[in-house]
C-alpha positions as CSV (number, residue, x, y, z in Angstrom):
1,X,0.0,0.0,0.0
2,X,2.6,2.1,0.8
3,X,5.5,3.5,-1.9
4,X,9.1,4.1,-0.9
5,X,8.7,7.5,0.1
6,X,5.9,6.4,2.2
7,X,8.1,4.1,3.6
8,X,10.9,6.1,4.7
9,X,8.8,8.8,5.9
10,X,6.8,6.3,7.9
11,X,10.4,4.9,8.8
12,X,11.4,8.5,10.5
13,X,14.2,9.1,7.4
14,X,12.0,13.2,7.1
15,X,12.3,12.8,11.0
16,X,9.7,12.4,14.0
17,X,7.0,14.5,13.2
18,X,6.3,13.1,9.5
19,X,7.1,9.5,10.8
20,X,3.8,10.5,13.2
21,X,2.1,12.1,10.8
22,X,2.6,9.0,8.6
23,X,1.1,6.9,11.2
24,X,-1.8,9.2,11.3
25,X,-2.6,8.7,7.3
26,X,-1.5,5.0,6.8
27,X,-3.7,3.9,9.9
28,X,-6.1,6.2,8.0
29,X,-6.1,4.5,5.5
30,X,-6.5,0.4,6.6
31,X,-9.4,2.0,8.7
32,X,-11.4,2.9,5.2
33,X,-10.0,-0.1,3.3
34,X,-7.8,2.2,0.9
35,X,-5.4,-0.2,-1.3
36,X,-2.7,2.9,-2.0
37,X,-2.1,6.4,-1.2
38,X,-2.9,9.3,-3.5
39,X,-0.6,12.6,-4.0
40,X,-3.0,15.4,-3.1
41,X,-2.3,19.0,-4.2
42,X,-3.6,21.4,-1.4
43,X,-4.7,21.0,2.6
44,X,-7.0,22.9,5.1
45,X,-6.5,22.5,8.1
46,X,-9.5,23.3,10.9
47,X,-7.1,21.9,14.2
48,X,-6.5,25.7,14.2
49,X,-9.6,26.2,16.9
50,X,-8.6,26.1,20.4
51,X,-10.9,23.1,21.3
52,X,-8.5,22.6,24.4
53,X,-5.1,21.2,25.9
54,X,-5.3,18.7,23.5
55,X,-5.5,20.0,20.3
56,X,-2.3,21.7,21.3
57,X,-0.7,19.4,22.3
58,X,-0.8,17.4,18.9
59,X,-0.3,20.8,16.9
60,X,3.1,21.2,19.0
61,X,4.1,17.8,18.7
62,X,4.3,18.7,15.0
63,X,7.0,21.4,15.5
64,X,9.6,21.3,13.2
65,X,7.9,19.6,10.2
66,X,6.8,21.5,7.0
67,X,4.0,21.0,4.7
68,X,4.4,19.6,1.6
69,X,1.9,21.2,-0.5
70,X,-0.4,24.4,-0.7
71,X,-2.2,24.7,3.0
72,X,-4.5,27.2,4.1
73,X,-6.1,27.5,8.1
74,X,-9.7,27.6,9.1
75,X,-11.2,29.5,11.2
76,X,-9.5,29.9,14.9
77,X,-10.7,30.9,18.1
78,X,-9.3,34.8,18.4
79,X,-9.9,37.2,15.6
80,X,-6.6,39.0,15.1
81,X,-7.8,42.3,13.2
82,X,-10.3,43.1,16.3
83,X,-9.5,41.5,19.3
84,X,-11.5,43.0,22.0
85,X,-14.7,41.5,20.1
86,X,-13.2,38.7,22.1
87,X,-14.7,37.8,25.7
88,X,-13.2,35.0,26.6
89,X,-10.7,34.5,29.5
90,X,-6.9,35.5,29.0
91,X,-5.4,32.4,29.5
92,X,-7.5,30.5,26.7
93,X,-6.9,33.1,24.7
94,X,-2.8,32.5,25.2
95,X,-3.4,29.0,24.2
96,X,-5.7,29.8,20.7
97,X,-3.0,32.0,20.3
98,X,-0.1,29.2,20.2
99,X,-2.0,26.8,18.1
100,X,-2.4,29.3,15.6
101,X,1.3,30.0,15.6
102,X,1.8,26.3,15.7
103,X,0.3,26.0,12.2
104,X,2.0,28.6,11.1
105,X,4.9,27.5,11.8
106,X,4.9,24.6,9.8
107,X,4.0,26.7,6.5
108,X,0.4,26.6,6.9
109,X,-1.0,30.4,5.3
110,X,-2.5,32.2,7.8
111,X,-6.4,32.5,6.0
112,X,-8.1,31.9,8.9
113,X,-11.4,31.5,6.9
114,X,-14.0,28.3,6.6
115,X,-14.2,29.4,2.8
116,X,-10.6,28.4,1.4
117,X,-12.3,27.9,-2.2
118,X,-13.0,32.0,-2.2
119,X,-9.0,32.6,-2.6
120,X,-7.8,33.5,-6.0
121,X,-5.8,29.7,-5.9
122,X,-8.1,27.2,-5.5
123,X,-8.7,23.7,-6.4
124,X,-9.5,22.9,-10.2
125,X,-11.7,19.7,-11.0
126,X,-10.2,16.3,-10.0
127,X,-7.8,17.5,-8.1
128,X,-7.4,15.2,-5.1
129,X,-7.1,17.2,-1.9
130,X,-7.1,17.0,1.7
131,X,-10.0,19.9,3.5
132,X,-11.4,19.6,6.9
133,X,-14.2,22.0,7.9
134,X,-17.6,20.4,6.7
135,X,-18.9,23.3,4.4
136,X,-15.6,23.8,2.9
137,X,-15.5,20.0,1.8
138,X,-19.1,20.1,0.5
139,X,-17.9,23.1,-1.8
140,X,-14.8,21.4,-2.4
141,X,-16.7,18.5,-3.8
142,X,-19.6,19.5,-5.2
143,X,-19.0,23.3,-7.0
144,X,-15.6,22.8,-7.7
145,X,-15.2,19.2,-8.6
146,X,-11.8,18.7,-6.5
147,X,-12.1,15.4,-4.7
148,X,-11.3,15.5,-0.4
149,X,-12.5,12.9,1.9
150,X,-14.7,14.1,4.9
151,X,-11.5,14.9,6.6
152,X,-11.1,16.1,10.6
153,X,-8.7,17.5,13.5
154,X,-5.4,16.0,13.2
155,X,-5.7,14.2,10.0
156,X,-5.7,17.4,8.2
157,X,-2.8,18.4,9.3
158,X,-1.0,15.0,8.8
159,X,-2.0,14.9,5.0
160,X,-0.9,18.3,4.8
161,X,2.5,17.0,5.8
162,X,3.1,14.1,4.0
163,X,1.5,14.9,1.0
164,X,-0.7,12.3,0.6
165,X,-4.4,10.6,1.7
166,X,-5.8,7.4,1.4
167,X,-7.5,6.4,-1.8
168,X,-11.1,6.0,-0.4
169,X,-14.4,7.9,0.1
170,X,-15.0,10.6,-2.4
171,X,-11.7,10.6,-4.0
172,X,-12.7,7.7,-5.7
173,X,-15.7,7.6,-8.9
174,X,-17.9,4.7,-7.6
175,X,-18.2,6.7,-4.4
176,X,-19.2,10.0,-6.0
177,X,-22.4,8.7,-7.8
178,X,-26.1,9.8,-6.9
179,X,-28.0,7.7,-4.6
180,X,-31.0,9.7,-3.5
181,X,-32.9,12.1,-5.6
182,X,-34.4,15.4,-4.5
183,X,-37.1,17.3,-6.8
184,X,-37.7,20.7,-6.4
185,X,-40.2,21.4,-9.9
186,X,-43.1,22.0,-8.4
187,X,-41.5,24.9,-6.7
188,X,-42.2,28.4,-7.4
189,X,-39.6,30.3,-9.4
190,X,-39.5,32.9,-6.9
191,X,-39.0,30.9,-4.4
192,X,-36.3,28.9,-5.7
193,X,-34.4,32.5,-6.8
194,X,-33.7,33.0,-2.9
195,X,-31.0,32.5,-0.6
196,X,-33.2,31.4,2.3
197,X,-34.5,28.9,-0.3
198,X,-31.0,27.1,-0.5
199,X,-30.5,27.1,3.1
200,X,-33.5,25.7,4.0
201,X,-33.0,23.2,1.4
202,X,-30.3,22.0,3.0
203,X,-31.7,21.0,6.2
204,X,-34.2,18.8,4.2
205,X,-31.3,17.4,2.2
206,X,-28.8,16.3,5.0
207,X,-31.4,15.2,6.9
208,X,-33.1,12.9,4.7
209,X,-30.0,11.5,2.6
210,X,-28.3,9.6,5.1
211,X,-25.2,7.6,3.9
212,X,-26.4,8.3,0.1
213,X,-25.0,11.2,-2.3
214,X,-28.0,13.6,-3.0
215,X,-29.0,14.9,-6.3
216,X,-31.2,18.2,-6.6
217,X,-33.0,18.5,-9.4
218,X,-35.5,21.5,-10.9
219,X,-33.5,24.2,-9.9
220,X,-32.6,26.2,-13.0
221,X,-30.0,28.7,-11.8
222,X,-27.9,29.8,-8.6
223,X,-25.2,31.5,-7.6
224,X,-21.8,30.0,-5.9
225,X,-22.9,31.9,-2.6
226,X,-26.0,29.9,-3.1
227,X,-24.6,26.3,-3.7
228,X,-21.9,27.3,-0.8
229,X,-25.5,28.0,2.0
230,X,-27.5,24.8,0.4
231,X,-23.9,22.7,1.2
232,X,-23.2,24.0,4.4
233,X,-26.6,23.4,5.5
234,X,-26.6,19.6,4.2
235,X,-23.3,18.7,6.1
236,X,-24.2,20.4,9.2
237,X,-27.8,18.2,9.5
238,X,-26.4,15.3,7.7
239,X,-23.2,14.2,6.7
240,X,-23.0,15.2,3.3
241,X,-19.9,15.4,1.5
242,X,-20.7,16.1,-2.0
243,X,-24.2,16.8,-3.7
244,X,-25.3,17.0,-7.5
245,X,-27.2,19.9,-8.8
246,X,-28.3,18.7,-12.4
247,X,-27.6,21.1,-15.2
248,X,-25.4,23.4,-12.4
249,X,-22.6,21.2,-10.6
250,X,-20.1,19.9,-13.0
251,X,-20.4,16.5,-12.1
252,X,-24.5,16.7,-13.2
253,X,-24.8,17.9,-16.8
254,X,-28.1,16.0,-17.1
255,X,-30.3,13.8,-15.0
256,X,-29.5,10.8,-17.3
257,X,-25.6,10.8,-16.1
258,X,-26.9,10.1,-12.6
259,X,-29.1,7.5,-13.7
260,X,-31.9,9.6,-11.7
261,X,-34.7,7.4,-12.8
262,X,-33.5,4.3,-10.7
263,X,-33.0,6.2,-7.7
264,X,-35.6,7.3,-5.1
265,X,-37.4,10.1,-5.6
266,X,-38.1,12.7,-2.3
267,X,-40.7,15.8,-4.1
268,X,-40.1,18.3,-2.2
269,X,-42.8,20.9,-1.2
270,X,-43.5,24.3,0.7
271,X,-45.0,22.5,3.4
272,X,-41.5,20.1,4.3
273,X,-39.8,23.3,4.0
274,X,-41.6,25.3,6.0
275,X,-41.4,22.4,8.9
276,X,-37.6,22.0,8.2
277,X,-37.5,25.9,8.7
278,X,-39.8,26.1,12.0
279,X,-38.0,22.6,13.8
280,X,-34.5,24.6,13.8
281,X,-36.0,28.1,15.0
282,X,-36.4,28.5,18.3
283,X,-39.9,29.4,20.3
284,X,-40.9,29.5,16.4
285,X,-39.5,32.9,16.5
286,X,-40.8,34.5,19.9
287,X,-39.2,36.1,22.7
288,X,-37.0,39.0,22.7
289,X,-34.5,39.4,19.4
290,X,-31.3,40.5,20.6
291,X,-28.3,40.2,17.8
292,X,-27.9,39.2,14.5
293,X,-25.4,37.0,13.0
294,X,-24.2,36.8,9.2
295,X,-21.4,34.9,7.4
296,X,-21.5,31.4,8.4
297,X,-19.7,30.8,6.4
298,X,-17.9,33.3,5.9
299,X,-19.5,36.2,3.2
300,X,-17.9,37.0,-0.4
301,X,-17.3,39.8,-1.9
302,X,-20.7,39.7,-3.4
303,X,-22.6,39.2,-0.3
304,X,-20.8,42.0,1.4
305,X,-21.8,44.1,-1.5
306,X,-25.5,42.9,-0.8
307,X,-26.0,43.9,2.7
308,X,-24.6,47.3,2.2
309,X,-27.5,47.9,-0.6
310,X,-30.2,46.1,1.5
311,X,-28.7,49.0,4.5
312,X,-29.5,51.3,2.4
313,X,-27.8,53.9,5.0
314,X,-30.2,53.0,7.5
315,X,-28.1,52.1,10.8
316,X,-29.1,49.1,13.0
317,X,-30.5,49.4,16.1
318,X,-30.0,45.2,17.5
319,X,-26.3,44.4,17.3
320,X,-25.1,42.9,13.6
321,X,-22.4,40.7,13.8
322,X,-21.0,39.8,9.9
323,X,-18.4,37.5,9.4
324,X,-15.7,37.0,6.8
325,X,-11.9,36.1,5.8
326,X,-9.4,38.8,6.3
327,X,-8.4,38.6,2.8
328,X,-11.7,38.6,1.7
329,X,-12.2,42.3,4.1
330,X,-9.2,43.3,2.6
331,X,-10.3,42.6,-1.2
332,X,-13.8,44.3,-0.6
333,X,-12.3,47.6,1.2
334,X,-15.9,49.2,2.4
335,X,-15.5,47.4,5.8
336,X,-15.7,51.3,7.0
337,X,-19.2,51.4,5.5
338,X,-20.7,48.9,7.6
339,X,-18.7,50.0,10.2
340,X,-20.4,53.7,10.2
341,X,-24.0,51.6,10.4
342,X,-23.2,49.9,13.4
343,X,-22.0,46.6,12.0
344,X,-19.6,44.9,13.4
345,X,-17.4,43.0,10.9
346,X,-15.7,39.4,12.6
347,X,-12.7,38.4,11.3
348,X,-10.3,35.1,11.5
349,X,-13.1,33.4,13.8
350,X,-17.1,32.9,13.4
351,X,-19.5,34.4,16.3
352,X,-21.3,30.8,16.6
353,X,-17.8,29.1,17.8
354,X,-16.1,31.8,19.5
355,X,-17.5,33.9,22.8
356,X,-18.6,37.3,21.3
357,X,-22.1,37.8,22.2
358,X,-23.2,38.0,25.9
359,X,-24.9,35.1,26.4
360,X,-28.2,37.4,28.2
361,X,-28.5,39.2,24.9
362,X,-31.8,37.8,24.0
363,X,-32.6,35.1,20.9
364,X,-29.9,35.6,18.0
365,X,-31.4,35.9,14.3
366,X,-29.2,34.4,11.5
367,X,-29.7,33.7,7.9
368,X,-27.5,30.8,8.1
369,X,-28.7,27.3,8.5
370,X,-25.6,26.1,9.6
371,X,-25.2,29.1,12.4
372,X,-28.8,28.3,13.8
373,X,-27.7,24.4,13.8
374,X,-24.8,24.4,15.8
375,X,-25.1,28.1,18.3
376,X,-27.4,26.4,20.8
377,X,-25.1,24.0,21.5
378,X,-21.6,25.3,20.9
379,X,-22.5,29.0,22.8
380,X,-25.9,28.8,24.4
381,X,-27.6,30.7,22.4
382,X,-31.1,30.3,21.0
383,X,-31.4,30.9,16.9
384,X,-34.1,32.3,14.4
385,X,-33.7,31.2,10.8
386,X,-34.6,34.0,8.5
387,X,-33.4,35.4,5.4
388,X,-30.8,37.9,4.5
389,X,-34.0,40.4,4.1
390,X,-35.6,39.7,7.6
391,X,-32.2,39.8,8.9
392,X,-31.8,43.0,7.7
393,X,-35.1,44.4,8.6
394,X,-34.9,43.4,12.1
395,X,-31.2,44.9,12.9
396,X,-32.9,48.1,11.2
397,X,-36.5,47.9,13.5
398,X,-34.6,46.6,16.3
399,X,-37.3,44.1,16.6
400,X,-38.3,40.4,14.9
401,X,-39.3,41.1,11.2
402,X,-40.3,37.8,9.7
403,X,-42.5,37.5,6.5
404,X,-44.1,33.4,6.1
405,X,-45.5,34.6,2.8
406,X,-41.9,34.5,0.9
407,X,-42.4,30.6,1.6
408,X,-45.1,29.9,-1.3
């Protein structure tokens, strides 16, 4: 299974912390039955949030190594360009701040963003690659074509330093086929033109897919920022690594490549959205509204562009939290904009895994499927799924804005 290289790094000849990183990859790989190794071209590594003692502890075991192809860092637990947004406690904040430099130190770029695939480089189609971070892998997968296992903490980082990931899960063809079909058709056009459409969507996809690669079919257009919600959606309430969007994805030209006809067939309708979208809001939306929280993940360019218009100038009265990369801020450049408004921009970290908002602040609103999943349990907060729009209008009102009639 393993070449010569693999060999002598396995045998210590790049020294210790390859030899362990080999370990990490080969064991890897008899775990998911791989027969070989492949060469990937680029890593991302997610160890880089302070999860505790132990996650440093394996990131400084590691000193001393270098990676061996093109790595970039998720998201961490500090952001660097504003760090009294921060509130937790000094010392936990020392240690976020090692493991960052940890990975840096071994040649990883300092991104700091869960959207690696919105850098200039990224992966082209059928390139093999190694990404943690669920919604990045999705993309990865699915919108680019690139091929990445469902990879995690520690392995990331050990394929980033070898070079190399075992040839299994959705690196290989038989594993990338359809198995599950979802119909959107009977849809309204306007309906299917929003962003809250797609992220909705993707509750209903992860959760009802299972082991199975979904294929969407019936939606006629949609934007990268759109495939990127739908994806993060599906791998945060399922475990979905790659989806098919027929006539969109480049791996679904048509429904006949999938074979759609043999597969089974979930219609979906207004009414299982509408009960995907009210099981994952909390209180169905009552109580007092407190903050706001966009970018998960992280906004592009574009969707910085589109909150400013929605703004219109109007400042916000409820606390807006948006977050982004830092090179992503940096490319866009109107950061003082939003600023003036009363939005506060989050850098290098996301507001649903790092302490930012006081925790007596009320029920958070989000237009992120993936935010509203995970904040109840990560920071304590209670979430409302709405769209950009009621987002918007309720940071503006100071008050829950929600409009039921955009689902028809």
């Amino acid at each position: 299974m393993l070449d010569d290289d693999d060999q002598a790094m396995l045998h210590g000849q790049a020294g210790p912390q390859v030899a362990l990183a080999m370990r990490i990859v080969s064991g890897l790989a008899r775990a998911s039955g791989a027969r070989r190794l492949l060469d990937i071209s680029a890593a991302h590594i997610d160890g880089c949030l302070y999860n505790g003692q132990a996650s440093l502890d394996f990131a400084k075991r590691l000193a001393g190594a270098r990676v061996r192809v093109p790595t970039t860092l998720n998201v961490s637990s500090l952001d660097l360009l504003h760090p009294d947004l921060i509130r937790s406690d000094p010392e936990t904040q020392g240690r976020a701040r090692q493991l960052m430099d940890a990975y840096t130190a071994i040649g990883a770029r300092p991104t700091w963003t869960c959207a690696p695939y919105q850098d200039l480089t990224r992966p082209a189609f059928g390139d093999h690659i190694a990404w943690a971070e669920s919604s990045a892998i999705v993309f990865a997968n699915s919108v680019l074509g690139a091929r990445t296992g469902r990879y995690g903490d520690f392995i990331d980082a050990a394929a980033a330093i070898t070079g190399r990931a075992p040839a299994a899960g959705l690196h290989l063809d038989e594993n990338r086929r359809a198995g599950i079909v979802f119909d959107v058709s009977g849809l309204s056009a306007g309906l299917k033109r929003r962003d809250a459409f797609f992220a909705v969507l993707g509750l209903v996809v992860g959760a009802r897919s299972g082991g199975l690669v979904p294929a969407i079919e019936g939606v006629d257009t949609a934007t990268e920022d759109q495939l990127k919600i739908l994806g993060a959606a599906a791998a945060s309430a399922g475990s979905v690594g790659l989806f098919h969007m027929v006539g969109i994805t480049p791996e679904a030209p048509t429904a006949s490549q999938l074979a759609a006809s043999e597969l089974p067939h979930i219609m979906v309708t207004t009414d299982l959205l509408r009960a995907a979208r009210q099981r994952i809001s909390a209180d169905g939306g009552a109580g007092h509204l407190g903050s706001i929280h966009l970018g998960t993940p992280h906004y592009s360019t574009n969707q910085l562009d589109h909150l400013l218009d929605m703004l219109s100038g109007r400042p916000v009265r409820l606390s807006l939290y948006v977050s982004t990369g830092r090179d992503v801020l940096k490319t866009w450049g109107r950061d003082d904009e939003l600023a003036s408004l009363g939005v506060t921009i989050v850098t290098d970290t996301c507001t649903y895994v790092t302490s930012i908002t006081p925790l007596d602040s009320g029920l958070a609103m989000t237009d992120s499927a993936k935010w509203a999943y995970y904040a109840p349990g990560n920071i304590g907060l209670q979430a409302v799924l709405g769209s950009v729009e009621e987002c918007v209008e309720s940071a503006v009102a100071g008050h829950l804005v929600k409009r039921d009639d955009l689902w028809t």
